[in-house]
C-alpha positions as CSV (number, residue, x, y, z in Angstrom):
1,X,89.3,112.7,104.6
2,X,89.8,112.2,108.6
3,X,92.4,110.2,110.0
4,X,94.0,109.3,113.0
5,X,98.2,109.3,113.8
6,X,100.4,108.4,117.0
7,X,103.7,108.8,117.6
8,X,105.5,106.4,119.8
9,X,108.6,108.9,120.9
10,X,105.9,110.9,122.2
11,X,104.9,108.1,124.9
12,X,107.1,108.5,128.1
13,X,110.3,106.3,128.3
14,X,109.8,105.8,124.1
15,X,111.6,109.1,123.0
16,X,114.3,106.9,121.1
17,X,111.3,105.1,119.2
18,X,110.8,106.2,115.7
19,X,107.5,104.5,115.4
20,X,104.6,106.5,113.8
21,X,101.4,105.3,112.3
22,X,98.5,107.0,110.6
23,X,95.1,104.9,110.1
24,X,91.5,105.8,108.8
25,X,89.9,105.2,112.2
26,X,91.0,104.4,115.3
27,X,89.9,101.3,115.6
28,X,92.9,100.5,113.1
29,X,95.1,103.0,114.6
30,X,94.9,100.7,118.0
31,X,95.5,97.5,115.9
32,X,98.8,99.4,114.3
33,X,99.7,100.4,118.0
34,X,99.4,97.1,119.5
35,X,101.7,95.1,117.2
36,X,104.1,98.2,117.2
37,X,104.2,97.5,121.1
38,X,104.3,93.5,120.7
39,X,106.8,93.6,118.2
40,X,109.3,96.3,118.7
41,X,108.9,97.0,122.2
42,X,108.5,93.1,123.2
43,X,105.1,94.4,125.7
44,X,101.6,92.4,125.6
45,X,99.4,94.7,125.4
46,X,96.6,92.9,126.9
47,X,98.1,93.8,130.1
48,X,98.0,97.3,129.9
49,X,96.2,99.3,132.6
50,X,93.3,101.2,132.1
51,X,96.0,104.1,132.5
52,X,98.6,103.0,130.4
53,X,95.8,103.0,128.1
54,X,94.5,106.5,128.3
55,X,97.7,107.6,128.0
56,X,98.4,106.2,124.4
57,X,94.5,107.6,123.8
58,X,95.5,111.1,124.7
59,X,98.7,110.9,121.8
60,X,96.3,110.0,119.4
61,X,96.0,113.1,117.1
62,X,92.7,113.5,114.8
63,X,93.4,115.2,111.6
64,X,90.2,116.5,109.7
């Protein structure tokens, strides 16, 4: 079965974060991601940039 992982630590600035979530798709990966960042890193992600979002989308790993 696929699924999808990130690792915060690997997101510049976050190398002290032990965060790390697995999901079936990405759509739920994102949904993980977001609250991690609301909750433990107190950011909203609504006001991401279009870059600060392409960089979490290039630590998302696919696992066949």
């Amino acid at each position: 079965m696929a699924y999808c992982t990130y690792t915060c630590k690997e997101y510049p600035g976050m190398e002290m974060c032990p965060g790390r979530f697995e999901a079936e798709t990405e759509e739920e990966l994102w949904k993980h991601i977001e609250l991690h960042a609301s909750v433990a890193h107190k950011e909203d992600p609504a006001l991401w940039s279009s870059e600060d979002r392409a960089q979490v989308e290039a630590l998302i790993r696919r696992h066949a």
